[in-house]
Biopython code that builds the backbone (N, CA, C, O; Angstrom):
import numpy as np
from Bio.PDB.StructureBuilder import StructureBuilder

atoms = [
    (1, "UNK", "N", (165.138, 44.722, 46.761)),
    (1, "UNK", "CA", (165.097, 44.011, 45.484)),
    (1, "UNK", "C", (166.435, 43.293, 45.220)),
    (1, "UNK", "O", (166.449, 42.080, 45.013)),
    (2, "UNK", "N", (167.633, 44.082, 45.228)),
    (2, "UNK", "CA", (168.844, 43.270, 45.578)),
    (2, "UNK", "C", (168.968, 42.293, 46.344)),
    (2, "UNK", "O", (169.741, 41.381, 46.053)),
    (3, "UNK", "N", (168.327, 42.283, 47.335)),
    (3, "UNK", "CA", (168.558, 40.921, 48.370)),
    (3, "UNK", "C", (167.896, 39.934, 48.152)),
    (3, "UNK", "O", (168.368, 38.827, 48.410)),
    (4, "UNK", "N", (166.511, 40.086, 47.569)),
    (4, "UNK", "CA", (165.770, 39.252, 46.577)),
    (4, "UNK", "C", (167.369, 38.339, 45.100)),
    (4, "UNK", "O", (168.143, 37.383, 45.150)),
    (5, "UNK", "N", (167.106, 39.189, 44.301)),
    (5, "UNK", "CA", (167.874, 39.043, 43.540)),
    (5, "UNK", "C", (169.400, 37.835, 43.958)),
    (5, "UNK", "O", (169.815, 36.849, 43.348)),
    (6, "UNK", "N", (169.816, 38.418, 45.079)),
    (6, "UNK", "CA", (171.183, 37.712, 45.739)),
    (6, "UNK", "C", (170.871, 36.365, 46.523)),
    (6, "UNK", "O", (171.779, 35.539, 46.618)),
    (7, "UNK", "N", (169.487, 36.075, 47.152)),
    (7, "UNK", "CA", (169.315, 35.266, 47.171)),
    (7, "UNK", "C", (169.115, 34.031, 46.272)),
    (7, "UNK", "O", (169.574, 32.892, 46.360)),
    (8, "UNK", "N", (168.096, 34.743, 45.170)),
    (8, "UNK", "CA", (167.787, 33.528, 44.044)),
    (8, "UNK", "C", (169.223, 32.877, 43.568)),
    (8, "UNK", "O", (169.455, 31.683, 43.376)),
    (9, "UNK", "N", (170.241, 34.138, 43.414)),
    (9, "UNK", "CA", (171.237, 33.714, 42.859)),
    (9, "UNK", "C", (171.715, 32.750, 43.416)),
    (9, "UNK", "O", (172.099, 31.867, 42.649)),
    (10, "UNK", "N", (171.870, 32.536, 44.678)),
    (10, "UNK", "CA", (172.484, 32.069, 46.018)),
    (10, "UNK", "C", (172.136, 30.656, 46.064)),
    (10, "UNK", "O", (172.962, 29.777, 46.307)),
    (11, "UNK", "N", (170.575, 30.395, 45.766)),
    (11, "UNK", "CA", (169.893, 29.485, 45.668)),
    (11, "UNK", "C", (170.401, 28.078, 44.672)),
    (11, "UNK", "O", (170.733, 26.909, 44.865)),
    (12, "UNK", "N", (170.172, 29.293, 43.180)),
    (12, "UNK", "CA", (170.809, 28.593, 41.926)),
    (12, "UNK", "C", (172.154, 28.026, 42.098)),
    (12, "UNK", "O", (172.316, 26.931, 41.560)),
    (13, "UNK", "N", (173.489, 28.694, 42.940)),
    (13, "UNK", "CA", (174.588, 28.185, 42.763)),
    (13, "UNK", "C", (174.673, 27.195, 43.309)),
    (13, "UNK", "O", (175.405, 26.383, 42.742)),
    (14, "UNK", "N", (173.962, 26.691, 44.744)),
    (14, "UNK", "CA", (174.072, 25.936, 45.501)),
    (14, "UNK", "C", (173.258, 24.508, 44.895)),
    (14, "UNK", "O", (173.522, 23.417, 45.400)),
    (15, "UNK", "N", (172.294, 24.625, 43.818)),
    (15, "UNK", "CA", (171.438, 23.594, 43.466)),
    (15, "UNK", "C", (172.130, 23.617, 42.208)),
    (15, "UNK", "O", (171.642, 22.811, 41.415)),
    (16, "UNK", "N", (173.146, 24.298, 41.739)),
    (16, "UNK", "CA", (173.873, 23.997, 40.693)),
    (16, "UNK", "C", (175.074, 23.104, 40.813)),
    (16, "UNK", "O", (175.399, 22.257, 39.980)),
    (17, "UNK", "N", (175.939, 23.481, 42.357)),
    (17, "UNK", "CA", (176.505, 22.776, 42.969)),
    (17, "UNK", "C", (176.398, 21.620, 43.252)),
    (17, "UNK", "O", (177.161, 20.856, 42.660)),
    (18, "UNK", "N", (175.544, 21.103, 44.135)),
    (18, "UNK", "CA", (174.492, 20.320, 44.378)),
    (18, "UNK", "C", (174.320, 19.159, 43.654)),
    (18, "UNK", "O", (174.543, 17.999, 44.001)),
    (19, "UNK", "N", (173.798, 19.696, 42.364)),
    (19, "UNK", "CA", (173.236, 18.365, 41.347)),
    (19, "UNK", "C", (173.966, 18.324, 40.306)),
    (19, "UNK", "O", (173.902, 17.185, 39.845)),
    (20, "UNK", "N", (174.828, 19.177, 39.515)),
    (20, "UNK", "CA", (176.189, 19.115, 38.806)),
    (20, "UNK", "C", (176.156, 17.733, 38.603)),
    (20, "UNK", "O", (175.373, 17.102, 37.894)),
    (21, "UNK", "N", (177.104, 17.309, 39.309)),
    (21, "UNK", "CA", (177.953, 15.958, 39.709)),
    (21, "UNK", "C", (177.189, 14.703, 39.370)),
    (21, "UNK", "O", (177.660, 13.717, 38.803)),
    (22, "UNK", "N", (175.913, 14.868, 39.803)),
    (22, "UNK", "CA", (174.906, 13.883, 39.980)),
    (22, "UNK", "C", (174.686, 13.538, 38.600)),
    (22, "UNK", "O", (174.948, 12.516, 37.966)),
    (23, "UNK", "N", (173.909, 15.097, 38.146)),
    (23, "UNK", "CA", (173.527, 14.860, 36.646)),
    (23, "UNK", "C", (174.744, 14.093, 35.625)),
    (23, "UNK", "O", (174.501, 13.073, 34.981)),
    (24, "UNK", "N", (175.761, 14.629, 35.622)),
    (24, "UNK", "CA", (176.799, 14.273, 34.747)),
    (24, "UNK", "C", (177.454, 12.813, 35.001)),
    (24, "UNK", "O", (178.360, 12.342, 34.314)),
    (25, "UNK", "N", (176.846, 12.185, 36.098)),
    (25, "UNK", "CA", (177.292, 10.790, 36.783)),
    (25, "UNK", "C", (176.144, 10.069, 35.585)),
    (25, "UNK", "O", (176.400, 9.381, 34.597)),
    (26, "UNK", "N", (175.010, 10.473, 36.050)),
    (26, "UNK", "CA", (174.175, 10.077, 35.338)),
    (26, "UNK", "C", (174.256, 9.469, 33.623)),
    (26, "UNK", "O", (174.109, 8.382, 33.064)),
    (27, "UNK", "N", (174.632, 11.112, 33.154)),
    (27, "UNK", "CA", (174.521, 11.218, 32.042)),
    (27, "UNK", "C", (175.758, 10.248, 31.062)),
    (27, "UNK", "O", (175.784, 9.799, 29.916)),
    (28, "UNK", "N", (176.403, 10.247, 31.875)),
    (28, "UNK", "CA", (177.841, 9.589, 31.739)),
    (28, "UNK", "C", (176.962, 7.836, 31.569)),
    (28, "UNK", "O", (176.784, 7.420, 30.424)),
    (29, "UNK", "N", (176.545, 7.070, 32.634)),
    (29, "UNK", "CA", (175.924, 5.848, 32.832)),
    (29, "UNK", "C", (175.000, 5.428, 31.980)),
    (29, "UNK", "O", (175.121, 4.299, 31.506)),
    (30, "UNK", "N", (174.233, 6.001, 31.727)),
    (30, "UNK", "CA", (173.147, 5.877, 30.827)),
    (30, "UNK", "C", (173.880, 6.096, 29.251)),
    (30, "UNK", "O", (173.420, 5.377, 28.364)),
    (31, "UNK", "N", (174.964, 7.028, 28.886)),
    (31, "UNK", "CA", (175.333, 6.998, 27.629)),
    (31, "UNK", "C", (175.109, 5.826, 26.668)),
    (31, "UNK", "O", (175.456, 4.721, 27.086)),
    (32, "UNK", "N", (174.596, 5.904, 25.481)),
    (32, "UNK", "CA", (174.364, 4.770, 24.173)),
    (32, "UNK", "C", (175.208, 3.811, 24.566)),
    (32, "UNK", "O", (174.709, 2.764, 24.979)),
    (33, "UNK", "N", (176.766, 3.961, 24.522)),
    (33, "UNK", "CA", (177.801, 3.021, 24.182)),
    (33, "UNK", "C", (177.611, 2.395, 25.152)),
    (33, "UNK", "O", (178.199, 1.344, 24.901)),
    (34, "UNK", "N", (177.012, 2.262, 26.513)),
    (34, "UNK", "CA", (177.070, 1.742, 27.556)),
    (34, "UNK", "C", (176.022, 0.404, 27.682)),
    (34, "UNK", "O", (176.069, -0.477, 28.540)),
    (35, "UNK", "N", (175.099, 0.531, 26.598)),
    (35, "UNK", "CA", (174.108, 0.006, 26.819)),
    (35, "UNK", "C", (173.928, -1.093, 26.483)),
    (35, "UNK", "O", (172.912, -1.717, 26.789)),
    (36, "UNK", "N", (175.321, -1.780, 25.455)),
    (36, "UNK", "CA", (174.998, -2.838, 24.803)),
    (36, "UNK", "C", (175.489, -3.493, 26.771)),
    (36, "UNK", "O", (174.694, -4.250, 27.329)),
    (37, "UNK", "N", (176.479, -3.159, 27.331)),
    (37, "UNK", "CA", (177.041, -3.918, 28.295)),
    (37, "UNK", "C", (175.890, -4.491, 29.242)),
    (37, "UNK", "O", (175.730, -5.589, 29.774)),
    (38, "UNK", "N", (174.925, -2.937, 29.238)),
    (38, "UNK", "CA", (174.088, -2.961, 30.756)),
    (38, "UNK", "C", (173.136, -4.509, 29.755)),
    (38, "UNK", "O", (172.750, -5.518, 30.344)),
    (39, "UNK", "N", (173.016, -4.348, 28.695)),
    (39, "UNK", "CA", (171.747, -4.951, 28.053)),
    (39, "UNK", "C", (172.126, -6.719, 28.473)),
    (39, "UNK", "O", (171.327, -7.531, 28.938)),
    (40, "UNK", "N", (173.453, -6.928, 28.164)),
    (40, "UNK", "CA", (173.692, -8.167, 27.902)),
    (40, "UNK", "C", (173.804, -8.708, 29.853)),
    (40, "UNK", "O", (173.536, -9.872, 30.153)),
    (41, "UNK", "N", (174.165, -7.808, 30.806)),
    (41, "UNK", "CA", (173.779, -8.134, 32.238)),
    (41, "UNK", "C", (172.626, -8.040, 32.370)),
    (41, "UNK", "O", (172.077, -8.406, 33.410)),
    (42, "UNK", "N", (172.041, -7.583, 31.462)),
    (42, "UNK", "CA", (170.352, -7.821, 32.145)),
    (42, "UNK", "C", (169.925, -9.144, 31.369)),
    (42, "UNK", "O", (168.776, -9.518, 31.600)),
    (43, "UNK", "N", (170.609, -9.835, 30.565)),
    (43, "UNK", "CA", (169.929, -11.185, 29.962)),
    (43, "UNK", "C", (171.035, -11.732, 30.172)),
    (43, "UNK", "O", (171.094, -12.608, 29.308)),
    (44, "UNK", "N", (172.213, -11.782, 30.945)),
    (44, "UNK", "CA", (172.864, -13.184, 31.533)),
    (44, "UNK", "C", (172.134, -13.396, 33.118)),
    (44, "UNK", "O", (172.108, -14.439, 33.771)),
    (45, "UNK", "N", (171.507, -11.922, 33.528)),
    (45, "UNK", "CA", (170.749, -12.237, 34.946)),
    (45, "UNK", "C", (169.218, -12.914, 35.185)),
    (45, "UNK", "O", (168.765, -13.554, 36.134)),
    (46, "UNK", "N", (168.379, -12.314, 33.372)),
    (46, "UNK", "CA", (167.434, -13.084, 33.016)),
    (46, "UNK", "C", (167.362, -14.551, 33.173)),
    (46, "UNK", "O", (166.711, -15.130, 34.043)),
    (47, "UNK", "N", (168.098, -15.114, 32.242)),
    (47, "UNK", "CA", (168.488, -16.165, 31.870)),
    (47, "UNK", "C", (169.245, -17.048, 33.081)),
    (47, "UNK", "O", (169.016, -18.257, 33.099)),
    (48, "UNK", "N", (169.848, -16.662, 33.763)),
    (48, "UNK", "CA", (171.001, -17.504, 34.672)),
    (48, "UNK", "C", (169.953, -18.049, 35.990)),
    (48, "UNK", "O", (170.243, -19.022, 36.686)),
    (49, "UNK", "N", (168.705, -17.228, 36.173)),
    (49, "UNK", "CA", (167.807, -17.448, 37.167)),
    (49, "UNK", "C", (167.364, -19.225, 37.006)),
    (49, "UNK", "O", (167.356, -19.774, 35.904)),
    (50, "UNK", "N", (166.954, -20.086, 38.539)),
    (50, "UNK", "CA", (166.234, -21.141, 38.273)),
    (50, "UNK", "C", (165.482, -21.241, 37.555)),
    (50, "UNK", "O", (164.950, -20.154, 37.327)),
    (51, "UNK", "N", (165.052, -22.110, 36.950)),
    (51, "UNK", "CA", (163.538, -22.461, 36.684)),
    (51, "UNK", "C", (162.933, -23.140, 37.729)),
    (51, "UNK", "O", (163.320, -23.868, 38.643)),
    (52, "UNK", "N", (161.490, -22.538, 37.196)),
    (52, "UNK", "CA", (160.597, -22.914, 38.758)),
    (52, "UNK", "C", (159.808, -24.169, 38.364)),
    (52, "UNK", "O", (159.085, -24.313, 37.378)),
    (53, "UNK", "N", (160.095, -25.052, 39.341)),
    (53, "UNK", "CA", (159.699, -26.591, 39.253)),
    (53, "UNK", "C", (158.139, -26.524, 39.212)),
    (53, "UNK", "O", (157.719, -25.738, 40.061)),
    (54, "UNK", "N", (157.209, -27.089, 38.510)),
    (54, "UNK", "CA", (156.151, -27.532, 38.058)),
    (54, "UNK", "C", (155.383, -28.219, 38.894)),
    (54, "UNK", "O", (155.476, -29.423, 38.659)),
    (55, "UNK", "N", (154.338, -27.857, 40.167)),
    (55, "UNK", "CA", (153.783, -29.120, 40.964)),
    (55, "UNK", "C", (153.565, -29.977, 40.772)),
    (55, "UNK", "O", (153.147, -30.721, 41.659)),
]
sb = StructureBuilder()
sb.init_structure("model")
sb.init_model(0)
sb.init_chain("A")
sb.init_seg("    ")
for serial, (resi, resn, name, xyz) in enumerate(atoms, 1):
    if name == "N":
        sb.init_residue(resn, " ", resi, " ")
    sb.init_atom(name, np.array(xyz, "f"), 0.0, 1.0, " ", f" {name:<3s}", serial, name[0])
structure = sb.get_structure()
């Protein structure tokens, strides 16, 4: 039952390890304050595209 037990644990630290970093990269990027920036690159990239010529 202990070795049960020491594994799960074993498991958790390593997928705690693991995705830590990731999540908090994340969480960091996506933050509110970030969004007016991402918003306004997504409508100077909208916008900056050709227009498509008319046959």
């Amino acid at each position: 039952m202990f070795l049960v037990l020491f594994f799960v644990l074993l498991i958790q630290f390593f997928t705690y390890w693991i995705f830590e970093p990731l999540g908090s990269f994340l969480e960091h990027v996506l933050e509110i304050r970030l969004f007016p920036l991402i918003a306004l690159v997504g409508l100077i990239l909208l916008f900056s595209a050709k227009t498509i010529e008319k046959n």
